[in-house]
Structure formats: C-alpha cells, structure tokens
N, CA, C and O atoms as CSV, one atom per row, in Angstrom:
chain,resi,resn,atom,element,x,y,z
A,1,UNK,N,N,113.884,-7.289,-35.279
A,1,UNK,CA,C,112.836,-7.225,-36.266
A,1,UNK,C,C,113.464,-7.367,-37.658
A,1,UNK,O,O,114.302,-6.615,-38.157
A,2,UNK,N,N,112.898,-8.492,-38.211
A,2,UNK,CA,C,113.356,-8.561,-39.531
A,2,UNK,C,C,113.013,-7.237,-40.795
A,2,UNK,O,O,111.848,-6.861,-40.928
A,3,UNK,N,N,114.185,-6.591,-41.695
A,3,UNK,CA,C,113.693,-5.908,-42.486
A,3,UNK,C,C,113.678,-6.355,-43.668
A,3,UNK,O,O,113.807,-5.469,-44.513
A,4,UNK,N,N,113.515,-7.905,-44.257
A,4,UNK,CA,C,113.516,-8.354,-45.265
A,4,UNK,C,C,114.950,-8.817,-45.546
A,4,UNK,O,O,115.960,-8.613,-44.872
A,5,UNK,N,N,114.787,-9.573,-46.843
A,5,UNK,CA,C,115.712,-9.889,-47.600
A,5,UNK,C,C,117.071,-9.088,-48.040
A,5,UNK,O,O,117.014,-7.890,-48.317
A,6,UNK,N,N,118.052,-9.678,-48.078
A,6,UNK,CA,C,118.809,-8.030,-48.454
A,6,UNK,C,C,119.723,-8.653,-49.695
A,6,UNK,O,O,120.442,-8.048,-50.490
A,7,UNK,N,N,119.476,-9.904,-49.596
A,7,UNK,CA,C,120.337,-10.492,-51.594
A,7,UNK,C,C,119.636,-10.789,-52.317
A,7,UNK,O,O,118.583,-11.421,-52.238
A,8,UNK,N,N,120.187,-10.334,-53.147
A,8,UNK,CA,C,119.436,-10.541,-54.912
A,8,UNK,C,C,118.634,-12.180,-54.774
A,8,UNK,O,O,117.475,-12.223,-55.189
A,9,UNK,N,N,119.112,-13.203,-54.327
A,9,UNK,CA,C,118.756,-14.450,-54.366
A,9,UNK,C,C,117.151,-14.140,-53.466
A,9,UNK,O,O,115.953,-14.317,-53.684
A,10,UNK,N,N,117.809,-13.717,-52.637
A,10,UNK,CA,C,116.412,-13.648,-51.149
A,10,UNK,C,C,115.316,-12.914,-51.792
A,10,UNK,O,O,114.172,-13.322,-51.590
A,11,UNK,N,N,115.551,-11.642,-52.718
A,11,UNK,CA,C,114.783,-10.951,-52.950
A,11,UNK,C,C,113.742,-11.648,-53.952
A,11,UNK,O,O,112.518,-11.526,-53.892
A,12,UNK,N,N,114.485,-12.418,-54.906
A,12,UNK,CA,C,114.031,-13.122,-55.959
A,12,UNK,C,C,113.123,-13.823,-55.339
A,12,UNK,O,O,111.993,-13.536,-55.734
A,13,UNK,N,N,113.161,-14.881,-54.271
A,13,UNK,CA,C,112.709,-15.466,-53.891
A,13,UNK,C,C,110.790,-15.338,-53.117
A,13,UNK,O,O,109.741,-15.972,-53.231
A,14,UNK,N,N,111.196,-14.340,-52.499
A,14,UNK,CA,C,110.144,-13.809,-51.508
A,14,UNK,C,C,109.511,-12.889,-52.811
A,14,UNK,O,O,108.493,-12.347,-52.381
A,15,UNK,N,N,109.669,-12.627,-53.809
A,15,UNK,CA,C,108.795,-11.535,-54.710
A,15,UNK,C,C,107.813,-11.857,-55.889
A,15,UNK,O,O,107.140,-11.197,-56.681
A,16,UNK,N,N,108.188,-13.971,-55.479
A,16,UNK,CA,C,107.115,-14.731,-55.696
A,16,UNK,C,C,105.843,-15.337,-54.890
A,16,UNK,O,O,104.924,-15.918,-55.468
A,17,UNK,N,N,105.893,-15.149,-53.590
A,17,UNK,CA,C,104.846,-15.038,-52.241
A,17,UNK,C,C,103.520,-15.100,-52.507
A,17,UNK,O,O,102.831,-16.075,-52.208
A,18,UNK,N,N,102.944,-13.719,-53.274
A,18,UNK,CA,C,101.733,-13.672,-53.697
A,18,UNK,C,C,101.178,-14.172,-54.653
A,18,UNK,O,O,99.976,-14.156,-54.919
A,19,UNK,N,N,102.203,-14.738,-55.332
A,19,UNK,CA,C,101.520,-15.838,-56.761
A,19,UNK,C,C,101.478,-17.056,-56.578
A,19,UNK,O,O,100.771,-17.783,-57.276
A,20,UNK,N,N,102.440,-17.624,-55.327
A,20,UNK,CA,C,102.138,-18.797,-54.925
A,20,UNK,C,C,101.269,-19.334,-54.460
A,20,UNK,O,O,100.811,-20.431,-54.779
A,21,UNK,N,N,100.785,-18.325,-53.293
A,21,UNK,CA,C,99.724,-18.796,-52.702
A,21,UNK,C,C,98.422,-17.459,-52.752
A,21,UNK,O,O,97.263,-17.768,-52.474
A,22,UNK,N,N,98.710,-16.290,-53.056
A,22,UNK,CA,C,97.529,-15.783,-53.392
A,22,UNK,C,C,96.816,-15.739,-52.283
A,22,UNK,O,O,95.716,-16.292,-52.321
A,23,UNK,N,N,97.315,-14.977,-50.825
A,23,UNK,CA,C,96.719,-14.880,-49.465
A,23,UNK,C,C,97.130,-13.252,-49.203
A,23,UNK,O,O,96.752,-12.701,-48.169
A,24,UNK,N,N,98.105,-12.370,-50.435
A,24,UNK,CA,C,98.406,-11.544,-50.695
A,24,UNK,C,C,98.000,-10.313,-51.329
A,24,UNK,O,O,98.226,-9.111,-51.190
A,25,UNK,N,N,97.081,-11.325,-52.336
A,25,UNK,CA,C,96.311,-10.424,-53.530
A,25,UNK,C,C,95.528,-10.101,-53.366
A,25,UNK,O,O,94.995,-10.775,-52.485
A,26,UNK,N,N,94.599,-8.903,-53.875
A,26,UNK,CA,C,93.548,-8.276,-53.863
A,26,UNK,C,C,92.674,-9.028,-54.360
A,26,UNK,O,O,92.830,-9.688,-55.388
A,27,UNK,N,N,91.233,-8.982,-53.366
A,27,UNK,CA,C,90.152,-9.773,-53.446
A,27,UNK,C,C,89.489,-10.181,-54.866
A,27,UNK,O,O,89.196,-9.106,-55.390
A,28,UNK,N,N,89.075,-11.360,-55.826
A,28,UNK,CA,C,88.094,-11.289,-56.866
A,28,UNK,C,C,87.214,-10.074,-56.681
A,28,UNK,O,O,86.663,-9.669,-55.658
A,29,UNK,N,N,87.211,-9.625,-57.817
A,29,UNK,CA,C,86.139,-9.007,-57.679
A,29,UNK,C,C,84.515,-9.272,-57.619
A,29,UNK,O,O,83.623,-8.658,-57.035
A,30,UNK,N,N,84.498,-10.406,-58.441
A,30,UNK,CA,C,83.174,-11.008,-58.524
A,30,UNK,C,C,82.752,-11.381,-57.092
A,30,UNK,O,O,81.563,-11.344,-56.773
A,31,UNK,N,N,83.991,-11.843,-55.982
A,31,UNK,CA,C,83.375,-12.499,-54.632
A,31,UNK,C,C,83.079,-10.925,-54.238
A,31,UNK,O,O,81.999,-10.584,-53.756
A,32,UNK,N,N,84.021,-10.121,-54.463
A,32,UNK,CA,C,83.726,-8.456,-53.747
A,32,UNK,C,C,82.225,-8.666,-53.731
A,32,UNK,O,O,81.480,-8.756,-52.755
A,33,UNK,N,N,81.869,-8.739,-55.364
A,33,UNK,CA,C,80.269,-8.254,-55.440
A,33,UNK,C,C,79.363,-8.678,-55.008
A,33,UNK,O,O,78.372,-7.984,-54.780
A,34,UNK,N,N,79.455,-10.493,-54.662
A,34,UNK,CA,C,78.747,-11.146,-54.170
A,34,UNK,C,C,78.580,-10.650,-52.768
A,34,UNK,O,O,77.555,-10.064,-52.419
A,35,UNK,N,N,79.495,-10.863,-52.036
A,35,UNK,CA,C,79.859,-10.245,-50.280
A,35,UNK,C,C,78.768,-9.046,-50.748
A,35,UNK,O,O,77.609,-9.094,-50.336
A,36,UNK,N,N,79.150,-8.148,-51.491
A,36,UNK,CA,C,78.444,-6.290,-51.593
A,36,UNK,C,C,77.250,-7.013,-51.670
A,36,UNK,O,O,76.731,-6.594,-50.636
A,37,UNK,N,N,76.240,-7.982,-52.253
A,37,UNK,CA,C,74.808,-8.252,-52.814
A,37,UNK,C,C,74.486,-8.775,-51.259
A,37,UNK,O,O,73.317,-8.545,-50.946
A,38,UNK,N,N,75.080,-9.267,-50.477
A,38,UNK,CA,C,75.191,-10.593,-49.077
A,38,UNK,C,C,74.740,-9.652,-48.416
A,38,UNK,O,O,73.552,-9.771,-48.118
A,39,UNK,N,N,75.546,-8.229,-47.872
A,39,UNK,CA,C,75.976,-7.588,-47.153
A,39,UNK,C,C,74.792,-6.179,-47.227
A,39,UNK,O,O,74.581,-5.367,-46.326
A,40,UNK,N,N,74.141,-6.232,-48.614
A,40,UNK,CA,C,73.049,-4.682,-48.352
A,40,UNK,C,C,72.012,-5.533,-48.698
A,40,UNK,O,O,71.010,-4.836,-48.862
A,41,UNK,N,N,71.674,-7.163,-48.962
A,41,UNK,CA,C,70.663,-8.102,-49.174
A,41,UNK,C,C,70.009,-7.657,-50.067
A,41,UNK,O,O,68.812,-7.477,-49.846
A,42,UNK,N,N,70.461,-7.385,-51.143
A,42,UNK,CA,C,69.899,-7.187,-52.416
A,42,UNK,C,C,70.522,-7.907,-53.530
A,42,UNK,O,O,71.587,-7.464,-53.960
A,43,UNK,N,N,70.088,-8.790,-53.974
A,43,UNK,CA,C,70.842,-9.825,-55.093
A,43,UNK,C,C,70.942,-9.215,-56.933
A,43,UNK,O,O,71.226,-9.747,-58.006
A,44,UNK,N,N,70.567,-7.967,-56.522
A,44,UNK,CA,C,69.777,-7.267,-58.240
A,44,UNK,C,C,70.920,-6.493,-58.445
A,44,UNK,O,O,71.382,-6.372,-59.579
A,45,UNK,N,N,71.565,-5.814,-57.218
A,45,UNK,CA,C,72.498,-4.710,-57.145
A,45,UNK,C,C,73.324,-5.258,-58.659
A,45,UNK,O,O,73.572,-6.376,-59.110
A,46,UNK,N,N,73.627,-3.625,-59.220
A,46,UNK,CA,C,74.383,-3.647,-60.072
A,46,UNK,C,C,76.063,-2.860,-59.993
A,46,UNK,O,O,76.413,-2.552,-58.854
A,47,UNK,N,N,76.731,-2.649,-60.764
A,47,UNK,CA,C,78.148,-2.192,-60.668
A,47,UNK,C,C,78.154,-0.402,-60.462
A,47,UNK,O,O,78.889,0.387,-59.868
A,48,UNK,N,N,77.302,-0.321,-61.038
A,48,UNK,CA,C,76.836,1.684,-60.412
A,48,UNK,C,C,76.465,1.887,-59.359
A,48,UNK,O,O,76.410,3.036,-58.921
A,49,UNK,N,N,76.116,0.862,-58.678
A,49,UNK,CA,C,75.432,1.135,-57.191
A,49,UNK,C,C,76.945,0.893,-56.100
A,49,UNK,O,O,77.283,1.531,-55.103
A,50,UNK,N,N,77.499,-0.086,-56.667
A,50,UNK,CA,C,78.788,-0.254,-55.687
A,50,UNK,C,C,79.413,1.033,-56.081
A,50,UNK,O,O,80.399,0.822,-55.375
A,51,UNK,N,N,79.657,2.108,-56.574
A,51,UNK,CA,C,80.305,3.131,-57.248
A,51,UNK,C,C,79.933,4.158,-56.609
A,51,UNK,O,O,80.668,5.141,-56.699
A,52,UNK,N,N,78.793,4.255,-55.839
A,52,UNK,CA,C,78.289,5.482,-55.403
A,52,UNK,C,C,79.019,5.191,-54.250
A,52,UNK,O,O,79.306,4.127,-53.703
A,53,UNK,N,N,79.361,6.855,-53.888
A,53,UNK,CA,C,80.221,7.559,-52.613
A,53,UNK,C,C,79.839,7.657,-51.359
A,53,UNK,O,O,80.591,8.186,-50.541
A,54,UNK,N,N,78.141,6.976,-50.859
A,54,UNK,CA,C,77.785,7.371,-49.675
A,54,UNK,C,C,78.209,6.369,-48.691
A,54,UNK,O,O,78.683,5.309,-49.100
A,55,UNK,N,N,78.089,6.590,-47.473
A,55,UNK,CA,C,78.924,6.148,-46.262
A,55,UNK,C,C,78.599,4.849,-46.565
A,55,UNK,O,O,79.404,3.926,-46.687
A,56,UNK,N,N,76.737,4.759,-46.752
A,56,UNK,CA,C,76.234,3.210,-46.428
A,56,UNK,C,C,76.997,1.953,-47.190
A,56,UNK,O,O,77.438,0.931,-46.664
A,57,UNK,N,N,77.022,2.347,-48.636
A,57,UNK,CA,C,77.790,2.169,-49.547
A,57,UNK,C,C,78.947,1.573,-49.586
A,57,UNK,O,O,79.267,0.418,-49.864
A,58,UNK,N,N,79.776,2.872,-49.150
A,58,UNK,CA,C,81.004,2.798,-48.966
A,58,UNK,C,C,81.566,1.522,-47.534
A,58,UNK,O,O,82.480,0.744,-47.808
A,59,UNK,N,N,81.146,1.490,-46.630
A,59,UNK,CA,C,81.357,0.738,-45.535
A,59,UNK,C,C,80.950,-0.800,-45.909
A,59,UNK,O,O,81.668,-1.767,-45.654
A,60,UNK,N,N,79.718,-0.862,-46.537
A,60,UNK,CA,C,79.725,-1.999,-46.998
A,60,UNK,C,C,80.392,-2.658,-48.250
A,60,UNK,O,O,80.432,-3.856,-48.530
A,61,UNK,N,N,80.850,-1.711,-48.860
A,61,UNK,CA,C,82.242,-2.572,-50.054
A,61,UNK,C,C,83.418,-2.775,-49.007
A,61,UNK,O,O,84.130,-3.778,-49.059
A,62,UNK,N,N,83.634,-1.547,-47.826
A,62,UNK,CA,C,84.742,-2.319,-47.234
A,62,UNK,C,C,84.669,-3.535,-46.513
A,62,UNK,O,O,85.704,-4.181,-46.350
A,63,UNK,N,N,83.592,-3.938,-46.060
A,63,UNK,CA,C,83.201,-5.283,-45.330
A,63,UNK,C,C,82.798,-6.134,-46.706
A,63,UNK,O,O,81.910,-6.947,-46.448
A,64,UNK,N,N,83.085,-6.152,-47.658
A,64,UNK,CA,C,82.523,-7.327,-48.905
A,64,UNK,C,C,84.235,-7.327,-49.232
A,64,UNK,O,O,84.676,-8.403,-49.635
A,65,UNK,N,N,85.010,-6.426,-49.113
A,65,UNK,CA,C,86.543,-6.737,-49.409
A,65,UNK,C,C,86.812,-7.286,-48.563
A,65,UNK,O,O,87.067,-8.481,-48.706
A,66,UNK,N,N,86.894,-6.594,-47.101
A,66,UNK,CA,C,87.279,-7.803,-46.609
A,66,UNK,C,C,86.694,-9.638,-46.320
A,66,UNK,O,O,87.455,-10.526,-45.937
A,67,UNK,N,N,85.369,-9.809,-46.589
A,67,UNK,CA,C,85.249,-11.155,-46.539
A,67,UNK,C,C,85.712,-11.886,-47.965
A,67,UNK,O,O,85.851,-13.107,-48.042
A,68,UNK,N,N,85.889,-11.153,-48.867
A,68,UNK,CA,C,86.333,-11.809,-50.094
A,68,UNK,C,C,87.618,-12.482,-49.375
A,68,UNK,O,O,87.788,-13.675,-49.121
A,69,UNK,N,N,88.720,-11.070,-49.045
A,69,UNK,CA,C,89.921,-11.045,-48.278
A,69,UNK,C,C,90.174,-12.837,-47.660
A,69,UNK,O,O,90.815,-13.850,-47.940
A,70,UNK,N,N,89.221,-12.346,-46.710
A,70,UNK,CA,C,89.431,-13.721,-45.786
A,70,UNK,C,C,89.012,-15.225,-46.040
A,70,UNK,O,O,89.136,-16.218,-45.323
A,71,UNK,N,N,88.496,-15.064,-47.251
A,71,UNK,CA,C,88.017,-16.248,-47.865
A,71,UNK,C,C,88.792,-16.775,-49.416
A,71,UNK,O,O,88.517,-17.748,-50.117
A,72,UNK,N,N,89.669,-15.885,-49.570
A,72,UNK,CA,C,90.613,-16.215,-50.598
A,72,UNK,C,C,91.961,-16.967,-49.533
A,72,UNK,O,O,92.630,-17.948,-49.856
A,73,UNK,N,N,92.093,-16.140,-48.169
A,73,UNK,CA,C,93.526,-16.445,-47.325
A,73,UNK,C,C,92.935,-17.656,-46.552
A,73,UNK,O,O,93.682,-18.630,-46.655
A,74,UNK,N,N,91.844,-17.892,-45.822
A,74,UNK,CA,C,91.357,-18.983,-45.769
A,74,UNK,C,C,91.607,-20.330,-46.538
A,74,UNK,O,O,92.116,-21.353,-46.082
A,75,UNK,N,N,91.058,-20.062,-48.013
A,75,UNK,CA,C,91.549,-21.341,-49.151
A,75,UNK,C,C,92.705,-21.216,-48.925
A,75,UNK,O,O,93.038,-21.792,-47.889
A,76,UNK,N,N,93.557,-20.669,-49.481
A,76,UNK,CA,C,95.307,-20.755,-49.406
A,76,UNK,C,C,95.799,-21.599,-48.297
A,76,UNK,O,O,96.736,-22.379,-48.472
A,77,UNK,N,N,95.076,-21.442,-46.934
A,77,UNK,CA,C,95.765,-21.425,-46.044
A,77,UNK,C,C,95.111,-23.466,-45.723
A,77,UNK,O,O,95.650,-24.311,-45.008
A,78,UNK,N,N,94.168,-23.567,-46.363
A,78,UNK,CA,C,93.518,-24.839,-46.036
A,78,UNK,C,C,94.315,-25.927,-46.812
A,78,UNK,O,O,94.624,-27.079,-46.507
A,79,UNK,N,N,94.675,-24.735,-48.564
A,79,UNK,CA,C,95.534,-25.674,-49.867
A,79,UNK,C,C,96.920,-26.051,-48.641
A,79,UNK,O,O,97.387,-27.189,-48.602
A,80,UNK,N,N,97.286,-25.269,-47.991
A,80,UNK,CA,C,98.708,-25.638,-47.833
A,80,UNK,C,C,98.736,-26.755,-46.097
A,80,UNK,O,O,99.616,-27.515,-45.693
A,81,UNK,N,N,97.354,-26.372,-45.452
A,81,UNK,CA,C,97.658,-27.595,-44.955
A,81,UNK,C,C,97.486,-28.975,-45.573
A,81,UNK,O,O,98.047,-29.980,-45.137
A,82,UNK,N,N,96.710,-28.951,-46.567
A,82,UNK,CA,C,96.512,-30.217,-46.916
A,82,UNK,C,C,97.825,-30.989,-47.660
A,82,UNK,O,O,97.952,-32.122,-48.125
A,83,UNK,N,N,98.616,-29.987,-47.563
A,83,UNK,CA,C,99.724,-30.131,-48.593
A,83,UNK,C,C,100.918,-30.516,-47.326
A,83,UNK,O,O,101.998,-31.049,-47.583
A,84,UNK,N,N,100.565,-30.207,-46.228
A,84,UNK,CA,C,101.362,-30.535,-45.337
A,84,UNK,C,C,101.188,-29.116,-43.815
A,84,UNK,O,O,100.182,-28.407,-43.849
A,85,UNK,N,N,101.816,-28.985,-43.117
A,85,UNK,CA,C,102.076,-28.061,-41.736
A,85,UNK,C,C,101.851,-26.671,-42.518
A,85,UNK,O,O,102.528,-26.485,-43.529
A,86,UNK,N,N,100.992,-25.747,-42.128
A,86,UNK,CA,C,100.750,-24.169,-42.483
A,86,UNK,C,C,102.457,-23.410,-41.694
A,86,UNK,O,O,103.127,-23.502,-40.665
A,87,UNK,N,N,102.458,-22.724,-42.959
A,87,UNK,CA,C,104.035,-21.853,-42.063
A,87,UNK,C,C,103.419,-20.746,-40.973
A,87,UNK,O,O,102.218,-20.950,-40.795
A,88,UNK,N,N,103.893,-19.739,-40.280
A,88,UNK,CA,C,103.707,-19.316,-39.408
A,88,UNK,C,C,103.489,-17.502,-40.277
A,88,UNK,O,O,103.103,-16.484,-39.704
A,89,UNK,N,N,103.862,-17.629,-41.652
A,89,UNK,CA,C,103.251,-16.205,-41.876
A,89,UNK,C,C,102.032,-16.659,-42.594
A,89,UNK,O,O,101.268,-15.729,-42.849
A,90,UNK,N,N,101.709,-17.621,-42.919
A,90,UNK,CA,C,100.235,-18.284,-43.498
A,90,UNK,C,C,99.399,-18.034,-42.563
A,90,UNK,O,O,98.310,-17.689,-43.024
A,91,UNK,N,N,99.466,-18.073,-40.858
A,91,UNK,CA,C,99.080,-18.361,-39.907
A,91,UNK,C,C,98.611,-16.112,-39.687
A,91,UNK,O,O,97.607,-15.525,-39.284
A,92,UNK,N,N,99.684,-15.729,-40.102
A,92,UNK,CA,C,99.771,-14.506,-39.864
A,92,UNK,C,C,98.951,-13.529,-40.708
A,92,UNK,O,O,98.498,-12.451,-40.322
A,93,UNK,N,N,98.806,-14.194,-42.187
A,93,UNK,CA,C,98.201,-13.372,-43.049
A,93,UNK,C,C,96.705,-14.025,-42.675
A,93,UNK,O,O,95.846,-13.457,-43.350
A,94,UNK,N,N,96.136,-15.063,-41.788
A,94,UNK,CA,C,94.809,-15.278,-41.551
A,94,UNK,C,C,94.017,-14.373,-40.667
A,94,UNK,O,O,92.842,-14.016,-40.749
A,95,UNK,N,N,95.269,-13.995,-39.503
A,95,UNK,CA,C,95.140,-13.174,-38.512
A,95,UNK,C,C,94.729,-11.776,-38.959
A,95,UNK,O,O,93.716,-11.153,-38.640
A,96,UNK,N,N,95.549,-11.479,-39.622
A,96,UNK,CA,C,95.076,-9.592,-39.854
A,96,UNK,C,C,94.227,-10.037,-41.034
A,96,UNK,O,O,94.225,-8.856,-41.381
A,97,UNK,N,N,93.588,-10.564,-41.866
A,97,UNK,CA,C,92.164,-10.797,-43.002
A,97,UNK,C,C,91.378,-10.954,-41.280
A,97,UNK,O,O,90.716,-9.920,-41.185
A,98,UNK,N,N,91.247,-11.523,-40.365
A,98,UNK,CA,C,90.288,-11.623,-39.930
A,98,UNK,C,C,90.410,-10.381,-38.427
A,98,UNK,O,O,89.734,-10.361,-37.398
A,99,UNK,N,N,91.480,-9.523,-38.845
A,99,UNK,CA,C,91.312,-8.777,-38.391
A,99,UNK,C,C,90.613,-7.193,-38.867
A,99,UNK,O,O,90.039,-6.284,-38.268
A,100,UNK,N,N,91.036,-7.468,-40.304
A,100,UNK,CA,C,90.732,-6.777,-40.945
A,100,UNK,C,C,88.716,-6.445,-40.724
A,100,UNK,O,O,87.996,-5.536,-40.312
A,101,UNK,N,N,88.525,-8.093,-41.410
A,101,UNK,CA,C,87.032,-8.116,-41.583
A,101,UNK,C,C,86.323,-7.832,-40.463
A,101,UNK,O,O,85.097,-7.805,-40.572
A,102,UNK,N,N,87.070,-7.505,-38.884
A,102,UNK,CA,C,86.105,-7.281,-37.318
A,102,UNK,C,C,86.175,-6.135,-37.498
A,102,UNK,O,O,85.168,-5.530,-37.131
A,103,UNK,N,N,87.487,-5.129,-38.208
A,103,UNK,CA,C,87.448,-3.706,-38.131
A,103,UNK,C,C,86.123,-3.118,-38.708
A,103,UNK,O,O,85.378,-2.231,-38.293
A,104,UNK,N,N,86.081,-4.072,-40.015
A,104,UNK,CA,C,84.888,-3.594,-40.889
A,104,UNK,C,C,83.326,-3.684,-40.654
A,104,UNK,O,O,82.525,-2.758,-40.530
A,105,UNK,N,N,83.132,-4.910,-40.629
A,105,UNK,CA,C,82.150,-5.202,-39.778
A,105,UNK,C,C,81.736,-4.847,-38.355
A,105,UNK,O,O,80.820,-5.425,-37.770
A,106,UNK,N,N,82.559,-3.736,-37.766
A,106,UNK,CA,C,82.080,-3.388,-36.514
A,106,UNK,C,C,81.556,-2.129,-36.993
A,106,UNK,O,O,80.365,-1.824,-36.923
A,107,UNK,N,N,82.633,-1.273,-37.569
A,107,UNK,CA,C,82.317,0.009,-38.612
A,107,UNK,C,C,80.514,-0.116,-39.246
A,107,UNK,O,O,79.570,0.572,-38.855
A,108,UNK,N,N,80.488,-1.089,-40.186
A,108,UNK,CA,C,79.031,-1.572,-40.702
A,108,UNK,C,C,78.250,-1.335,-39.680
A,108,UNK,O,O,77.420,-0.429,-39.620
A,109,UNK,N,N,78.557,-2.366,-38.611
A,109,UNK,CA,C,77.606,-1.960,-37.404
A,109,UNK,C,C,77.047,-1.489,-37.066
A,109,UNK,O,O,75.820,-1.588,-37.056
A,110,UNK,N,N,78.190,-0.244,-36.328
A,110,UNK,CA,C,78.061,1.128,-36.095
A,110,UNK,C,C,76.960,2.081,-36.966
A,110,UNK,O,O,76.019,2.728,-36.506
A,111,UNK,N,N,77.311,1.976,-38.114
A,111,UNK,CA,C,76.575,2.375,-39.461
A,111,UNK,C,C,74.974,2.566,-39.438
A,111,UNK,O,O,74.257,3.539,-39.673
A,112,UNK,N,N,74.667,0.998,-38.991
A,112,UNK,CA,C,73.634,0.260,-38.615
A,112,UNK,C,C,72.890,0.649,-38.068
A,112,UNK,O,O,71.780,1.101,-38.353
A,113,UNK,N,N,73.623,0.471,-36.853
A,113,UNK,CA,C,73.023,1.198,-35.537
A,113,UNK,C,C,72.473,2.789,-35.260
A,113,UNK,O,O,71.502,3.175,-34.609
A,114,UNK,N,N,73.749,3.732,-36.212
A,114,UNK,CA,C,73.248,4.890,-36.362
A,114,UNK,C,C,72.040,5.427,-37.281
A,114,UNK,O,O,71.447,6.490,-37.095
A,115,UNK,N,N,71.774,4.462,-38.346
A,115,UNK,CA,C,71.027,5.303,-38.581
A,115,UNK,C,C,69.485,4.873,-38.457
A,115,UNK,O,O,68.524,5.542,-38.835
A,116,UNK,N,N,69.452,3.268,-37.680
A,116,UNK,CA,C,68.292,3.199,-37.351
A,116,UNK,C,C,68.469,2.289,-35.886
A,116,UNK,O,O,68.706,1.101,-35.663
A,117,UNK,N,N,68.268,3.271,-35.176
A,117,UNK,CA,C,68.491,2.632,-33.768
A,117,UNK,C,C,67.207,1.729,-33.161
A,117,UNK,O,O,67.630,0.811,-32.459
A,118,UNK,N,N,65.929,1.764,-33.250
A,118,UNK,CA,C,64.896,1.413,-33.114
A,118,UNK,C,C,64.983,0.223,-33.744
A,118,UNK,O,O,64.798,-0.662,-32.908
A,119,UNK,N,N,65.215,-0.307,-35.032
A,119,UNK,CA,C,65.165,-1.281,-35.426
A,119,UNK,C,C,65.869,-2.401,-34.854
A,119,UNK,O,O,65.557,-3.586,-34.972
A,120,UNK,N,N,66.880,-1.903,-34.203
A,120,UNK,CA,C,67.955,-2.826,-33.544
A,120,UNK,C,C,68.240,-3.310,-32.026
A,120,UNK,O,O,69.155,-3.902,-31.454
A,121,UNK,N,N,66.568,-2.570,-31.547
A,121,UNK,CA,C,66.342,-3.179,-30.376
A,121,UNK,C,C,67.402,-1.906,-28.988
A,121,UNK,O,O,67.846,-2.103,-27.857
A,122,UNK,N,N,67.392,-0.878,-29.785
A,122,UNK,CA,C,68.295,0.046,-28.840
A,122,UNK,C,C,67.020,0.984,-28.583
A,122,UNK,O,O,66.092,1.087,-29.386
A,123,UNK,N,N,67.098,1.649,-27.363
A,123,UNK,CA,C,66.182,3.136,-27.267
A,123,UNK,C,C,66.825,4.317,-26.807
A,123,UNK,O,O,66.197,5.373,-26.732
C-alpha cells in the first residue's frame, strides 16, 4: 500500500492534484444550492433555510453536496478524457463521489420513507 510521496520533488508535485483538475475540491456552492432547491422541490428556498439543523434539512444538503460532488468529478473526469486516456485515480475519485451520493441518497430515502410511509406506497 502506497503511503505517498516521500521527496520534496514528489511532494511538490502531487500537492498540485486538486487545482488541476478540481475532482478534489469542495462542491460550488451555488450547484450545493441548486441540488438543495432540486432535492426539497422548492425553487424559492433561501440561504436560512439550508442553515436550519433539522434532520430533513440536514440530509438533504448532504445529498445536494454530494451531487454537486459528482458532477464537478464527472466534468474533470470527461475534460481529461477528451484530452486523452482517464488515469486510474480519476477513475477512483468517480467511484467514491458516486459512492458517496448512494450513501446519501439512500439516507434521504430512508428519511422519506420514515416520515411518511403512506405516501410511498408502503403499509
């Protein structure tokens, strides 16, 4: 198992990763908000409402991060085939964003499901 770089050169190197391609960085926020407006289907929502602490809330900013997530590593990952062969941690950072976004979206689900079971065709 690799533990990274261990020379000054290597280190230099790899501690440009996330500015290159930006499959690293934390989601726009503006896509956050959009995903958050997508995700509780309200297009009015404002920046105090994503702020509040309750579960419903809360679960759905984590499912609007992660589709931002996977749609920023997505582009990256499309810029660099077009640019030629995707490397194999390009391949890797697609994997856990879209692993990420099943964790979340199942969570949401769940959410869903609990607090209105009737609506969702359960008895």
């Amino acid at each position: 198992m690799s533990t990274g770089p261990k020379t000054q050169r290597g280190k230099a190197r790899v501690s440009q990763n996330a500015i290159r391609h930006g499959a690293t960085s934390k989601p726009d926020p503006q896509t956050v908000a959009t995903w958050f407006r997508i995700i509780l289907n309200n297009p009015d929502l404002g920046v105090s409402e994503c702020l509040s602490v309750d579960m419903r809330t809360a679960r759905a900013l984590d499912l609007a991060k992660a589709e931002a997530s996977l749609c920023a590593v997505t582009n990256a990952m499309n810029a660099i085939e077009a640019r030629g062969s995707p490397d194999r941690l390009m391949r890797r950072y697609v994997r856990e964003a879209k692993s990420r976004r099943k964790k979340a979206l199942q969570s949401w689900l769940d959410l869903v499901n609990e607090v209105s079971p009737l609506a969702h065709g359960a008895m």
